[in-house]
C-alpha positions, 0 to 999 in steps of 0.5 A: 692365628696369632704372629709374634716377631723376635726383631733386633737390629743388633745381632746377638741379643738371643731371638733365636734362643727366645723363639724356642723357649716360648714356642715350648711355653705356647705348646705346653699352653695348648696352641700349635706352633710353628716357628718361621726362621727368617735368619740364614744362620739357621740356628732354629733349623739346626735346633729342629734337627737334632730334635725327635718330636714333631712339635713345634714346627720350623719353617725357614724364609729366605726373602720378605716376599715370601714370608707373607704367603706362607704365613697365610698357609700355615693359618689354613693349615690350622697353627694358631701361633707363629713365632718369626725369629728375624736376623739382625740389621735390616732387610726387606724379611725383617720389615716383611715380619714386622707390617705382618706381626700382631706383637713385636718383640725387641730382645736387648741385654743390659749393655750400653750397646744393645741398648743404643742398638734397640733405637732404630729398631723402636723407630721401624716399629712405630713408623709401622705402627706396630704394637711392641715390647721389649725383652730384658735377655741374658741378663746377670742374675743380680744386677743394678744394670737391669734396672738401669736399661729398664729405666732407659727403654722405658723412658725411651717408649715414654718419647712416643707416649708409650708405657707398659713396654717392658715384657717380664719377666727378664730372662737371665743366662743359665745353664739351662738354655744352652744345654737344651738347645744343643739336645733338641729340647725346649728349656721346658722339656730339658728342665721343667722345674728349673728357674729358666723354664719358670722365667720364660712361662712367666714371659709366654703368660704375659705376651699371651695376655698382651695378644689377648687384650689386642683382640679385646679378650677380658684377660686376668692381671698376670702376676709376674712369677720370678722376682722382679729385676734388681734395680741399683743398690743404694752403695751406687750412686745414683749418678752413675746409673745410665739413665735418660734425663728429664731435659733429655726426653725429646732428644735421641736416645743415642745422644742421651746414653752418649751424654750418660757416659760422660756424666759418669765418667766425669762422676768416677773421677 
């Protein structure tokens, strides 16, 4: 059985809303899926309720302790993806859901404060030696800022040798998603010709490649199948985008973004 955790210290970055739309991409794919709350808001419970179909299954956790022992059963009971769709800030669940996950997943918007927010998430992550991505969310369709925190989280991976950390394609806010959350649908089901059912089989296709290559699986090269995010026009200077500098790679990645503003704003004038 293969486990994914959705983790962000920052609350709002969409786990909940990720979970499901790749577990639709993963039944769609062939796999059995259940999705383990471990988030006392409940938004995936709620979601299951006002839904008619058996598949996927929801479980909830409420404490780190228990978290491992169900994920055991549901391997003997035959599911062979959970998704773990963690709270934000820390608990004894979310380090539970991250020593226990195959992948983890960061979701971050393209804002200065889910980016700052994902540091301490990436340092949990690799103090646990974890495999991980992050997940451009709820981003604008069209934006020089997707580019910008692209650069950053990269360059932020780069701190600790890392590449390949960005998992694509970005997923942009519609309609969509809101609308089959509140039927008890996946965006799959509620729309599966539109633009967010296409954004996250894209995603699923490459954290399913991941997962393989882990395993050692001969894997084909994803092709990403929504265009690539828009990286800052030329009619923006480059020195206000927020960037890492060179000089800066060793330093905190807080510090960096702080010292980032700065020259942006002295640059705005």
């Amino acid at each position: 059985m293969d486990i994914l955790a959705l983790i962000s210290r920052k609350g709002g970055t969409g786990k909940s809303t990720l979970a499901i739309g790749l577990a639709g991409a993963a039944l769609e794919a062939g796999y059995h899926v259940c999705v383990v709350e471990a988030d006392p808001l409940g938004t995936v419970s709620n979601w299951r309720m006002r839904r008619d179909r058996a598949l996927p299954t929801v479980e909830s956790v409420h404490d780190g302790y228990s978290l491992l022992p169900r994920l055991r059963k549901l391997a003997a009971e035959g599911v062979t993806l959970a998704i773990i769709d963690t709270a934000g800030g820390w608990s004894d669940t979310f380090n539970a859901a991250v020593r226990a996950a195959d992948l983890c997943l960061i979701p971050a918007r393209p804002s200065i404060a889910d980016i700052e927010a994902a540091k301490p998430t990436l340092a949990a992550v690799r103090a646990a030696e974890k495999p991980f991505a992050f997940v451009l969310n709820q981003t604008p369709v069209r934006s020089y800022r997707i580019g910008n925190a692209t650069d950053t989280l990269n360059d932020a991976a780069a701190a600790f040798a890392l590449s390949d950390v960005i998992a694509l394609p970005a997923i942009v806010a519609r309609n969509d998603q809101q609308d089959a959350l509140a039927l008890g649908l996946t965006v799959i089901e509620f729309a599966g010709d539109g633009k967010s059912a296409a954004e996250i089989r894209g995603l699923w296709q490459w954290v399913q490649a991941r997962l393989d290559s882990q395993k050692g699986v001969a894997v084909q090269s994803v092709e990403p199948t929504i265009d690539a995010p828009a990286r800052a026009p030329e009619a923006v200077p480059a020195d206000l985008t927020v960037q890492i500098l060179p000089e800066q790679q060793d330093a905190d990645l807080g510090a960096a973004i702080v010292a980032n503003q700065e020259t942006m704003l002295g640059a705005a004038g």
